[in-house]
C-alpha positions in Angstrom: -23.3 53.6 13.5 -23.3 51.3 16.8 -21.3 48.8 17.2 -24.2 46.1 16.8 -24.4 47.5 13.5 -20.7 47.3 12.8 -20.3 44.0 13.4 -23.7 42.8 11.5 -21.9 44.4 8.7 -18.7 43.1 8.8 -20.4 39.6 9.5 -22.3 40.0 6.0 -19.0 41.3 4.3 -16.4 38.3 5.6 -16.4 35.3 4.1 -17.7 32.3 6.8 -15.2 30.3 8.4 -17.8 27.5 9.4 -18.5 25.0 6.9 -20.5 21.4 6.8 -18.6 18.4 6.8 -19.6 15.6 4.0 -20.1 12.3 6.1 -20.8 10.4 3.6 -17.3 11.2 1.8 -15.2 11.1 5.0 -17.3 7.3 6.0 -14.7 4.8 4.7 -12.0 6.8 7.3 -14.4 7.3 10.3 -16.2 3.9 10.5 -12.6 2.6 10.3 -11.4 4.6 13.1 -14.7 4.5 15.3 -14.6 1.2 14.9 -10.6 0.9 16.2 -11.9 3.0 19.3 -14.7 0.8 20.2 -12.3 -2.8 20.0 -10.2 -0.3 22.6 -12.4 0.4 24.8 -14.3 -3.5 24.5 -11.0 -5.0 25.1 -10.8 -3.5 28.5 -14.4 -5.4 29.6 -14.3 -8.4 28.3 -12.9 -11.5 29.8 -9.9 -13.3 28.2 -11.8 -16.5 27.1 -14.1 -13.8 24.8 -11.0 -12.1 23.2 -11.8 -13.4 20.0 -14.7 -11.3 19.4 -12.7 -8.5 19.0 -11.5 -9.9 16.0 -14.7 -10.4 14.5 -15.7 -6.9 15.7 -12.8 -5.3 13.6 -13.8 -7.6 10.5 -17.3 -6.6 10.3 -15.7 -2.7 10.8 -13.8 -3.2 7.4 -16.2 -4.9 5.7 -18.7 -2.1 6.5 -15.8 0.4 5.9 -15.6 -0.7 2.7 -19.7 -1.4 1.4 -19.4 2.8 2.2 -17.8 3.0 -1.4 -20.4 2.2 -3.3 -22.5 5.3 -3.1 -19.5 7.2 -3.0 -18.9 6.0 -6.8 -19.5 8.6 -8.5 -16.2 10.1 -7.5 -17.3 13.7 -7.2 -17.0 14.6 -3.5 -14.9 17.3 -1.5 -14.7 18.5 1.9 -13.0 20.7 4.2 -12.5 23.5 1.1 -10.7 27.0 1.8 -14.2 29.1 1.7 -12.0 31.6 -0.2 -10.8 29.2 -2.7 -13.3 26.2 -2.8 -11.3 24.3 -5.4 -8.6 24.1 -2.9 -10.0 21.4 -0.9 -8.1 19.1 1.8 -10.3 16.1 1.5 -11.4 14.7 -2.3 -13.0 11.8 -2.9 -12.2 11.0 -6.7 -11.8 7.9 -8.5 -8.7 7.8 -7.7 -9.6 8.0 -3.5 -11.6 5.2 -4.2 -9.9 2.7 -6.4 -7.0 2.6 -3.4 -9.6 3.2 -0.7 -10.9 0.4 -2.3 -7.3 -1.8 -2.4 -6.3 -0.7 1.7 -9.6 -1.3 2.9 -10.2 -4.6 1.4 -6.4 -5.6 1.5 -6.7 -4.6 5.1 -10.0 -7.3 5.5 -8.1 -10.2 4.4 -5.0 -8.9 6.7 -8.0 -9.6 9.8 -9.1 -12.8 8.5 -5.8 -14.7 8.1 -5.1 -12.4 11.6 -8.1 -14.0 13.6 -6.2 -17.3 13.5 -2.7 -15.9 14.3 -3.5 -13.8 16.8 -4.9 -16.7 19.3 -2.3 -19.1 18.2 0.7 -16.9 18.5 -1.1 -15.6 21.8 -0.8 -11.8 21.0 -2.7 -9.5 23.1 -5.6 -9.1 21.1 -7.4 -5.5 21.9 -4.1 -3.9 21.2 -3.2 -6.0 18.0 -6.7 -4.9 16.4 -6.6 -1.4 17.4 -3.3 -1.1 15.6 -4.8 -2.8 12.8 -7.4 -0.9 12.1 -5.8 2.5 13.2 -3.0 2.0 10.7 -5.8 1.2 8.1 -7.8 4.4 8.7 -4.3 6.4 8.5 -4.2 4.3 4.9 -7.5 5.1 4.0 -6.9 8.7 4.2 -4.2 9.3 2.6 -5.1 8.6 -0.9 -8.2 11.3 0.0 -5.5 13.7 1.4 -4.7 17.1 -1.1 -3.0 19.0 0.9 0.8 18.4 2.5 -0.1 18.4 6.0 -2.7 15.7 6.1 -0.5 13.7 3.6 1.8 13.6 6.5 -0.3 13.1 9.3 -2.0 10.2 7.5 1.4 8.7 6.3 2.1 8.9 9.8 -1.0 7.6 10.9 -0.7 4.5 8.9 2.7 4.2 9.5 3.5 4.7 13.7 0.8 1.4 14.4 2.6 -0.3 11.8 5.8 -0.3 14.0 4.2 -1.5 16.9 2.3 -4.5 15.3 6.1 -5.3 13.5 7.2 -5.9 17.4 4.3 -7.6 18.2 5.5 -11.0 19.0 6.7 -10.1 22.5 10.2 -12.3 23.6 10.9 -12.6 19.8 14.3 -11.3 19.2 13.8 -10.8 15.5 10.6 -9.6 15.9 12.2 -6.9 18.5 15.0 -5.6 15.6 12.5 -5.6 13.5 10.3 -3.1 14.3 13.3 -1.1 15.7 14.9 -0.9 12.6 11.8 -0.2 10.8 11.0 2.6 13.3 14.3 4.3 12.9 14.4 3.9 9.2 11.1 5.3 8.9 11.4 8.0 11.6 14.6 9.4 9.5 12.9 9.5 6.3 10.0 11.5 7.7 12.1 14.0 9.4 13.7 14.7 5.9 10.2 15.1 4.4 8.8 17.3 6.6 11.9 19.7 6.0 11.3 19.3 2.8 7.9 20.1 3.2 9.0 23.2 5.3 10.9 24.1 2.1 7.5 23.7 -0.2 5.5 25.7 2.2 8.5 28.6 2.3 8.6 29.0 -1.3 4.9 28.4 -2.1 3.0 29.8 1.1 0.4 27.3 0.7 0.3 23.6 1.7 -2.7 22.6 -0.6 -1.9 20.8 -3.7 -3.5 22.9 -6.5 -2.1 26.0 -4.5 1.4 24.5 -4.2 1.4 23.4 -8.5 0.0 26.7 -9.5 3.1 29.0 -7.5 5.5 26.7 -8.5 4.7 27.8 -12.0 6.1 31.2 -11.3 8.5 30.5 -8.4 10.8 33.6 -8.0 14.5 32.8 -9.0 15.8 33.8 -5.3 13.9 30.7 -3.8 13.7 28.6 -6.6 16.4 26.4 -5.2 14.8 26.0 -2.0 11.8 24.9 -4.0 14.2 22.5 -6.0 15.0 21.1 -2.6 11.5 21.0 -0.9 10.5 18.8 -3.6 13.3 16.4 -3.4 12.9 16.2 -0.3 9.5 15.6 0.1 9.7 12.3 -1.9 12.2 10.7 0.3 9.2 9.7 2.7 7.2 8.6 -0.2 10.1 6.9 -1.9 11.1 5.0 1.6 7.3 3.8 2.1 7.7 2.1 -1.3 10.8 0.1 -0.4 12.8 2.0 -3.6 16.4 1.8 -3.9 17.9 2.4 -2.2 15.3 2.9 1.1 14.6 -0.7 0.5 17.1 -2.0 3.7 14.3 -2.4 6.3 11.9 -4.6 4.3 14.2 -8.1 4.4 14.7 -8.0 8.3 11.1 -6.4 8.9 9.0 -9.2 7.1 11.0 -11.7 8.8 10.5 -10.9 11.7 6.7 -9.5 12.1 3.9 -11.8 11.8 3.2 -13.1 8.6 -0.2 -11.6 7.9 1.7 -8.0 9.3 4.2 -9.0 6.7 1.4 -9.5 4.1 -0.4 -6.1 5.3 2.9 -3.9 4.8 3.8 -5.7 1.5 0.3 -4.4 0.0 -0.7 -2.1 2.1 2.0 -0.3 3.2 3.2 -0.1 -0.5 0.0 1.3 -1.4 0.5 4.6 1.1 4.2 5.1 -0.2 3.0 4.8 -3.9 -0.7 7.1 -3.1 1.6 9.7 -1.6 4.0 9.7 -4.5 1.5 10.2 -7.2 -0.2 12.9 -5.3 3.3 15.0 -4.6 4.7 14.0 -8.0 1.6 14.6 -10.7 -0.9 17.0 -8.5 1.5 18.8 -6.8 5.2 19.3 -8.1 4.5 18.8 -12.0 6.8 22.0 -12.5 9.7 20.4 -11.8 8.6 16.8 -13.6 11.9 17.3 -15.1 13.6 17.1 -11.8 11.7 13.9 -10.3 10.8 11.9 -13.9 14.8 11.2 -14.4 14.8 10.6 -10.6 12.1 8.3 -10.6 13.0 6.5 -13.8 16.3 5.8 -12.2 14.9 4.2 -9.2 12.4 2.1 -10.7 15.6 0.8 -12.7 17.5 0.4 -10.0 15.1 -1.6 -7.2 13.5 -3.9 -9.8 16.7 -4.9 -10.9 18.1 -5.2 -7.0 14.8 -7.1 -5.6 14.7 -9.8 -8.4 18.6 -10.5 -8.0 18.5 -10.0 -4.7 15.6 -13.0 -4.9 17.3 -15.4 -6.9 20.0 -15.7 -4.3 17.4 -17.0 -1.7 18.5 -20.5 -0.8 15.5 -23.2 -0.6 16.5 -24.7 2.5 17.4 -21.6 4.6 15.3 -20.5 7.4 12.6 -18.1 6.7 14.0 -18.0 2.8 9.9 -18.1 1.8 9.3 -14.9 2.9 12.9 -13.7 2.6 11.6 -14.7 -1.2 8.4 -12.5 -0.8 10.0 -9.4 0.6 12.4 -9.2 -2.0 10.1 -10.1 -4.6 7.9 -7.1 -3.1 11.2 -4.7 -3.8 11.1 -6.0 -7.5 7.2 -5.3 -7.9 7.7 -1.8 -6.5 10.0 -1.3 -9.1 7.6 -1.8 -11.8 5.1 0.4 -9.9 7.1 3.0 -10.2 7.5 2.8 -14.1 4.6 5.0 -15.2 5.0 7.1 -12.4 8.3 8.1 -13.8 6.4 7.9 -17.3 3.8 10.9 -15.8 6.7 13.4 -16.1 6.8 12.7 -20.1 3.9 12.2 -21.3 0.9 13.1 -18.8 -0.6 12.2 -15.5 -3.2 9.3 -17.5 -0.3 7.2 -17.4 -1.0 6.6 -13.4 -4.0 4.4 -14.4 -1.1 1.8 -15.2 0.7 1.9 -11.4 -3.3 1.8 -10.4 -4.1 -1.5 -12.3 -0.7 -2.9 -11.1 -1.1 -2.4 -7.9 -4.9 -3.8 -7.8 -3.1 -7.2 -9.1 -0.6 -7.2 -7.0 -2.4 -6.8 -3.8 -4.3 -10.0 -4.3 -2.0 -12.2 -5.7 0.3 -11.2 -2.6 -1.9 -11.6 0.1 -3.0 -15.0 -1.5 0.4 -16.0 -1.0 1.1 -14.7 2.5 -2.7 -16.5 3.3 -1.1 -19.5 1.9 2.1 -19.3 3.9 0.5 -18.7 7.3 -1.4 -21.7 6.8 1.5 -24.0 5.6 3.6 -22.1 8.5 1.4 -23.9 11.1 2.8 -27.1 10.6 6.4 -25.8 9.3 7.2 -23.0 11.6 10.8 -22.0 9.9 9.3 -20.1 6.4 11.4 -22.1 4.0 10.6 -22.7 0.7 11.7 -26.2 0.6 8.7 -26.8 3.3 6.2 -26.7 0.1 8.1 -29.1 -1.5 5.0 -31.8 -1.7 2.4 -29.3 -0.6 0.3 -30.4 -3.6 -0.3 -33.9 -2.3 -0.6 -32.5 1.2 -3.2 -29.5 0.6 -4.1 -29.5 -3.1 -6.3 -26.2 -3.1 -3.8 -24.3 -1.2 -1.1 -25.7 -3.7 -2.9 -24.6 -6.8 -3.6 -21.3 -5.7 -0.3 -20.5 -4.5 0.9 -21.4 -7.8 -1.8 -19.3 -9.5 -0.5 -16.7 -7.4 3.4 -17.3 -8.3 2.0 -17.0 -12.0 0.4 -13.6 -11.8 3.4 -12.2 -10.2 5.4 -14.0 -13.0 2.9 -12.5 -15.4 2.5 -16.1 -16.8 -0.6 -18.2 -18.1 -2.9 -18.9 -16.4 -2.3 -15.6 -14.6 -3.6 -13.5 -17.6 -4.2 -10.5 -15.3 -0.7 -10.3 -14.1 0.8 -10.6 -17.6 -2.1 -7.9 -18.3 -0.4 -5.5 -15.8 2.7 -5.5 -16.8 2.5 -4.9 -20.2 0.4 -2.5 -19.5 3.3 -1.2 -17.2 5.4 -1.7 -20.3 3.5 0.2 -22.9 3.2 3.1 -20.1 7.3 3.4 -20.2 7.5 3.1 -24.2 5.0 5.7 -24.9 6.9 7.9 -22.8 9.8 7.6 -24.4 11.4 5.8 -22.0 12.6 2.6 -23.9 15.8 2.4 -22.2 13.6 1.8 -19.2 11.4 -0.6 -21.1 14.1 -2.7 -21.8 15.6 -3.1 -18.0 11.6 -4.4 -17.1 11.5 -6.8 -20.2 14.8 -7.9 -18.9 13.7 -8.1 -15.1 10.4 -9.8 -16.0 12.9 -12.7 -17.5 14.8 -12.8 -14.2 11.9 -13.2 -12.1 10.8 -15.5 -14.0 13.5 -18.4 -12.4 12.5 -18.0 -8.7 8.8 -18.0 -9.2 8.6 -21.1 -11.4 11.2 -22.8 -8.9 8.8 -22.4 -6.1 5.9 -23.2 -8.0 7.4 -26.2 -9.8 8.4 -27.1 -5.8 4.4 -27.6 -5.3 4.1 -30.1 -6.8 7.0 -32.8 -6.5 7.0 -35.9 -4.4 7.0 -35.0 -1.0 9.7 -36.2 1.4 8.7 -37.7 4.6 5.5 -37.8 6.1 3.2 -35.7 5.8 1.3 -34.2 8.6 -1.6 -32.4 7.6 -4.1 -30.3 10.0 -7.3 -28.9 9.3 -7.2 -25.3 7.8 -8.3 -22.9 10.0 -11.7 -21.3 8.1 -10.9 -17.7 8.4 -7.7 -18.1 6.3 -9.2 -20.4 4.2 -11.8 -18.1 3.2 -8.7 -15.3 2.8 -7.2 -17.5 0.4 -10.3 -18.0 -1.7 -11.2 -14.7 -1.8 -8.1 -13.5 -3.1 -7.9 -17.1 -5.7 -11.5 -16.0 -6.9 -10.5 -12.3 -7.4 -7.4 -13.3 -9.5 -9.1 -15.9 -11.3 -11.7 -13.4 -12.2 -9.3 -10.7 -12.9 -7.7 -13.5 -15.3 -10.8 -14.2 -17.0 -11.6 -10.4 -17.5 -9.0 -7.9 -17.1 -10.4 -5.4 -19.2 -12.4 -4.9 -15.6 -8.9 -3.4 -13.9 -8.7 -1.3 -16.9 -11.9 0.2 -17.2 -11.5 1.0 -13.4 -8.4 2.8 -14.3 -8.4 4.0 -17.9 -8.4 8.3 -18.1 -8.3 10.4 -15.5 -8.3 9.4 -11.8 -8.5 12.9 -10.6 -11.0 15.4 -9.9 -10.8 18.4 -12.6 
């Protein structure tokens, strides 16, 4: 036999190593990050006086990111497969990829509109603010997509390194300097953990692919099972530290004080979104062997930073500088808590129960980026974020007023906010069915809490102003952000069987 023939031979007998990429599946992430490459290179062009275009440029980027969903619905999509093992795939677009596609891709739209505005007022260099922007969006984007360890990391990454940089944006701004230092070491620590612990995973496993990694740690011998014990603790300290849970919750005070509000608005949604995406993948794809290990864990913390945030909240003084969005960023610790309720619940009684941290979430992101649209335009006049500053804002701006308070509602889960009263009892029944009434009860008891500083705020709308008013015309971009996200609520409200049908049985791929 030659050796042509040997190798034709062993050519026909190997399994091949090249395989096609689905563009269609990967679109959402590419568009995103072409488009971030393009408003890089544009910025370097174009004169100062045509700056702004870049911000439209990134706009219609997401917009088009996003309309890439729709054929994509279907939810039935993989790529980047081992060719000896094609249901261990890297890259799976499933319902669940595309409900929080979906939330960070849209989330990160009205993040550019109520941006266009800030950006030229604030006088931030625009090619590298956008960039950022949409570079920490594609890392988002991916991450929900990701099933295997390394590209969860590299996307949480991804979304996470621009994230720092667009926290110190503000250049001269000492808060805005400790800021995004602190949130860059926080964040840098956590991730160094994770990685050992993914180090750990991958010793004990000797695969990094999700389905892999829950099948072996089925049968994990008793020599390493420790070390697997380990690797899976942690790798949720990354996770856990992206969704602000107690107690990795110090950096998000300081952080949203001093980054630009709609920075502020993007991490409070956004960023929540990667911590919780790559929780639910580790915890309920991955590590479900040891759910008795991380449900307690998980229980405990959700306990914990919902109880924390909302006291943490109430101590907010109206008349303190920046105590609006002081208000906000702890409010954001309380809401993760809740998030992490049926996650927790998963270990119990079944990975369906992640349709209730899906539904929440979806609520949550536009109530809260109503109310940081509504703040950056109320901040243009009243520059020190407190909450006393809306004292009157009803007679001043009657639209933004009422859908601030709209917004307050939801996250109070109050009427007329049906859909966030909606979302957390379906939050509620997700901890009860599991057993968990212990846990139950610390929400019902948190939900009164919270309860106090959102009705104080919004009751604050609408009193007699003091003073003159001075009242400027809403710039449109964050005007249309705030309708979009009134309208969505509203809607939601009036039908929130529609989050629910979204989210009811299984998320995942079988």
């Amino acid at each position: 036999m030659t050796a042509t023939t040997t190798l034709t031979v062993l050519s026909a007998e190997a399994p091949s190593l090249v395989q096609s990429v689905d563009w269609l599946a990967v679109a959402p992430v590419v568009i995103t990050a072409a488009v971030g490459l393009v408003v890089l290179v544009a910025d370097l062009f174009l004169a100062e006086r045509h700056k702004p275009v870049l911000g439209w440029i990134s706009v219609a980027g997401l917009a088009a990111a996003t309309a890439t969903l729709v054929p994509l619905r279907a939810g039935d999509r993989t790529t980047f497969c081992l060719t000896g093992d094609p249901e261990a795939c890297s890259y799976v677009a499933d319902h669940f990829t595309l409900v929080i596609q979906f939330l960070v891709l849209a989330g990160a739209l009205v993040t550019a509109l109520v941006s266009v505005t800030a950006v030229r007022d604030t006088r931030m260099p625009a090619g590298e603010y956008w960039f950022l922007l949409l570079s920490s969006a594609a890392g988002a984007a991916l991450l929900p997509a990701s099933r295997d360890l390394a590209t969860l990391i590299v996307a949480l990454e991804v979304a996470s390194l621009p994230a720092f940089a667009l926290v110190g944006m503000r250049r001269g701004d000492r808060l805005s300097s400790e800021a995004a230092l602190k949130f860059f070491l926080s964040s840098v620590t956590a991730t160094a953990v994770s990685l050992m612990g993914v180090s750990f995973v991958y010793a004990a496993t000797g695969s990094l692919h999700l389905t892999q990694v829950a099948d072996r740690l089925e049968d994990v011998p008793g020599q390493l099972d420790t070390l697997a014990m380990a690797g899976v603790a942690l790798t949720l300290v990354g996770f856990a530290f992206k969704t602000a849970a107690v107690p990795f919750h110090f950096w998000v005070p300081d952080t949203y004080v001093g980054a630009p509000l709609p920075i502020a608005g993007y991490l409070s949604v956004i960023g929540k979104a990667v911590g919780f995406t790559g929780l639910i993948l580790v915890t309920v794809i991955a590590f479900p062997a040891y759910s008795d290990i991380w449900g307690p864990a998980l229980a405990v913390l959700a306990a914990l930073t919902m109880t924390l945030g909302n006291a943490a909240a109430l101590r907010q003084s109206p008349d303190r500088p920046n105590s609006a969005v002081r208000l906000l960023a702890w409010s954001s610790v309380g809401q993760a808590g809740y998030l992490l309720v049926p996650i927790a619940a998963a270990a119990y009684s079944g990975r369906d129960q992640i349709g209730s941290t899906v539904a929440y979430a979806l609520m949550y992101a536009a109530v809260n980026l109503g109310a940081f649209a509504v703040a950056a335009l109320v901040a243009r006049t009243k520059p020190l974020h407190r909450i006393s500053d809306y004292r009157g804002l009803y007679a001043e701006r009657p639209l933004a007023a009422l859908s601030l308070g709209f917004f307050l509602l939801c996250l109070a889960g109050l009427p007329p906010g049906i859909i966030g009263l909606f979302a957390k009892v379906t939050v509620f029944r997700s901890a009860v069915d599991a057993g968990l009434g212990w846990l139950a009860v610390v929400m019902a008891i948190n939900v009164v809490i919270a309860l106090y500083y959102y009705l104080r705020w919004t009751a604050l709308l609408f009193r007699t102003p003091e003073g003159a008013q001075t009242r400027t015309r809403a710039p449109w971009p964050v005007a249309a952000a705030i309708v979009v996200t009134a309208i969505t609520a509203v809607v939601l409200s009036g039908a929130p069987e529609i989050i629910l049908r979204v989210t009811s049985g299984s998320l995942f791929a079988q």
